[in-house]
C-alpha positions in Angstrom: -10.3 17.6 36.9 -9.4 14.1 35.3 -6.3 13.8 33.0 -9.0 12.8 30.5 -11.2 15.8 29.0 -13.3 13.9 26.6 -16.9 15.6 27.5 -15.3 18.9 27.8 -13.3 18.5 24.3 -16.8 17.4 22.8 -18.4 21.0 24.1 -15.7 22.4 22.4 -14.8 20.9 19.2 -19.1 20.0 18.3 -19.9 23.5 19.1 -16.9 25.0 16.5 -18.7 22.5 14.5 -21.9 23.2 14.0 -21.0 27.1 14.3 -18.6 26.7 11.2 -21.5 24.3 9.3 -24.2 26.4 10.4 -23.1 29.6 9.4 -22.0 28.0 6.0 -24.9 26.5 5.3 -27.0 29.9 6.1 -24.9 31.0 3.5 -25.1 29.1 0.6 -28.4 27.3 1.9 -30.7 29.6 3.6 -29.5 33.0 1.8 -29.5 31.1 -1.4 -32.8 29.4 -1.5 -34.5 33.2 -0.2 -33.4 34.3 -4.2 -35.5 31.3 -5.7 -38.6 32.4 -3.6 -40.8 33.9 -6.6 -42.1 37.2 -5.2 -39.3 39.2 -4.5 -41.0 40.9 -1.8 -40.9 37.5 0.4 -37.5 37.1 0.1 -35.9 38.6 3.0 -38.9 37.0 5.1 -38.1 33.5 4.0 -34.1 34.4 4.8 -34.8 35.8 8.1 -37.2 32.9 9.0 -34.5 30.3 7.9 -31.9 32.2 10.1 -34.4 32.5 13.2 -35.0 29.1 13.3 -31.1 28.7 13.4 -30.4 31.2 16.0 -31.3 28.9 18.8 -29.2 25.9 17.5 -26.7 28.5 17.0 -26.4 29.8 20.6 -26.6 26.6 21.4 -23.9 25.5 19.7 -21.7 28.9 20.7 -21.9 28.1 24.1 -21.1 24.9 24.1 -17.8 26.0 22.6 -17.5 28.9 24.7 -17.7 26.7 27.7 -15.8 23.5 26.3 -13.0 26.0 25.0 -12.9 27.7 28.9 -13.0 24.3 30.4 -10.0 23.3 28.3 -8.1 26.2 29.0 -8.2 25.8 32.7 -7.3 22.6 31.9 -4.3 23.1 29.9 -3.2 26.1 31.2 0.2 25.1 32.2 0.8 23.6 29.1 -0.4 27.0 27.7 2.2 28.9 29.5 5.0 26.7 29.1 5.0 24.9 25.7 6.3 26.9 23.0 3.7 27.7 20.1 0.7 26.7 22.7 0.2 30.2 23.7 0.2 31.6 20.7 -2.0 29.2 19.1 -4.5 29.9 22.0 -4.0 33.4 21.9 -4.7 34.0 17.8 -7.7 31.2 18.8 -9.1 33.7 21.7 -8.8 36.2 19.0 -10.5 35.0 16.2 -13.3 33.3 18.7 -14.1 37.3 19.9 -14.0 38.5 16.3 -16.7 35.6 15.3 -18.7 36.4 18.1 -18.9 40.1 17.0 -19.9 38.5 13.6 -22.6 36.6 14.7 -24.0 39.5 16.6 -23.5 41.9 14.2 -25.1 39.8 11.2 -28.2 39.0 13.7 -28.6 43.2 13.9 -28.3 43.2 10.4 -30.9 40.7 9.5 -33.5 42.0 12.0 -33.0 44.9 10.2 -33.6 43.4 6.4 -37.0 41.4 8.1 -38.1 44.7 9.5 -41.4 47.0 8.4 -43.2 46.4 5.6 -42.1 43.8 2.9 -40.0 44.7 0.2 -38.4 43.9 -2.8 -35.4 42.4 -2.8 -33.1 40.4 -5.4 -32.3 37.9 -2.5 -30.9 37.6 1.3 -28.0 39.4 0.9 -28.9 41.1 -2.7 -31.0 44.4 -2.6 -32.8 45.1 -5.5 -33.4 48.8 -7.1 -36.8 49.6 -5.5 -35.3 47.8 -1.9 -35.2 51.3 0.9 -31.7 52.0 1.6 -31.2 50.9 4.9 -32.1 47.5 4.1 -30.0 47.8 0.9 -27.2 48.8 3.1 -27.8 46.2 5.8 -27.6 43.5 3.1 -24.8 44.8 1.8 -22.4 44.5 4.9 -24.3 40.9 5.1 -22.8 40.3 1.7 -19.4 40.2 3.3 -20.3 38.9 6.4 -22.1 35.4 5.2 -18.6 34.8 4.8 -16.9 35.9 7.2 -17.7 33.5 9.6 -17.5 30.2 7.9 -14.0 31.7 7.1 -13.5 33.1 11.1 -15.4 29.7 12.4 -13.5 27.5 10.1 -9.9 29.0 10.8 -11.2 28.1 15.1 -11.8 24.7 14.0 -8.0 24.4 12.1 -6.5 26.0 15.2 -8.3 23.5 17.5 -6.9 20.6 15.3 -3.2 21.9 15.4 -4.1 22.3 19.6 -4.5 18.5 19.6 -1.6 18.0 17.4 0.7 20.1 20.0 -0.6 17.7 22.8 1.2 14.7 21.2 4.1 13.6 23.4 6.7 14.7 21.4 5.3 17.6 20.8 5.0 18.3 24.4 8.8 17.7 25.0 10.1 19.6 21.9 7.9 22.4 23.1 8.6 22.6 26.8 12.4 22.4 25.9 11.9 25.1 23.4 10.7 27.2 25.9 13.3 26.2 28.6 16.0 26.6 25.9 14.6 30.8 25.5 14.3 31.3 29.2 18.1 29.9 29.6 19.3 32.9 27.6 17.2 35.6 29.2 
């Protein structure tokens, strides 16, 4: 692999991009339009049309960063080992990517389970209203949370990405590496 990584840093950083954007703009767009539709009983269709239309994009866009992220890695993966504050940085990024992932999935289960059956009243995407049956009402409940969950798990990938590119500065490099041969001196 070339010392330059500009493709594979594209993969990565546009697909944390539009996941972040995406899944922010489902939330205050898509979910919040789907309470202006006038008959109540369309609203979780009009969300969960909105939000299928997205899901390709979406994957898309996941695995792009899944891959540009992997590619990176492999890339860096001495400087992961051996500069100090890399490894954690990648590890907490690893963590948060898996926990945004199960997000993603989980809030797709959820809203194929609001679209499901007949239609039904609701208040809006993520609102049930008093005559909506319960296990949509609950599904749209734990959406509630999660519509923003992962702008806030997305977003914090795309801050840990930035303070990545940040570490790969020269002097960061040296300070780092040192810091680390400084700690294995004294073991």
């Amino acid at each position: 692999m070339s010392s330059r990584n500009t493709v594979v840093r594209s993969l990565h950083d546009l697909g944390a991009a539009a996941w972040f954007g995406g899944s922010l703009m489902g939330a205050v767009g898509v979910n919040g339009a789907a309470g202006a539709v006038r008959d109540p009983q369309d609203r979780a269709r009009v969300a969960s049309v909105g939000w299928a239309k997205w899901a390709p994009v979406n994957a898309a866009a996941i695995g792009a960063h899944l891959i540009g992220g992997g590619m990176l890695l492999y890339a860096n993966r001495d400087r992961a080992k051996h500069q100090s504050g890399v490894t954690a940085n990648t590890v907490t990024k690893i963590l948060l990517t898996g926990a945004a992932l199960g997000a993603t999935v989980y809030s797709g289960v959820l809203g194929a389970k609001t679209a499901q059956g007949d239609r039904h009243s609701v208040d809006g995407a993520t609102e049930p209203s008093s005559s909506t049956p319960n296990d949509v009402a609950a599904a749209q409940q734990q959406l509630r949370y999660l519509q923003w969950a992962l702008p806030v798990l997305t977003g914090a990938i795309v801050v840990l990405g930035a303070q990545q590119g940040e570490q790969q500065r020269p002097g960061q490099v040296l300070s780092g590496v040192g810091a680390t041969l400084a700690r294995r001196a004294r073991i």
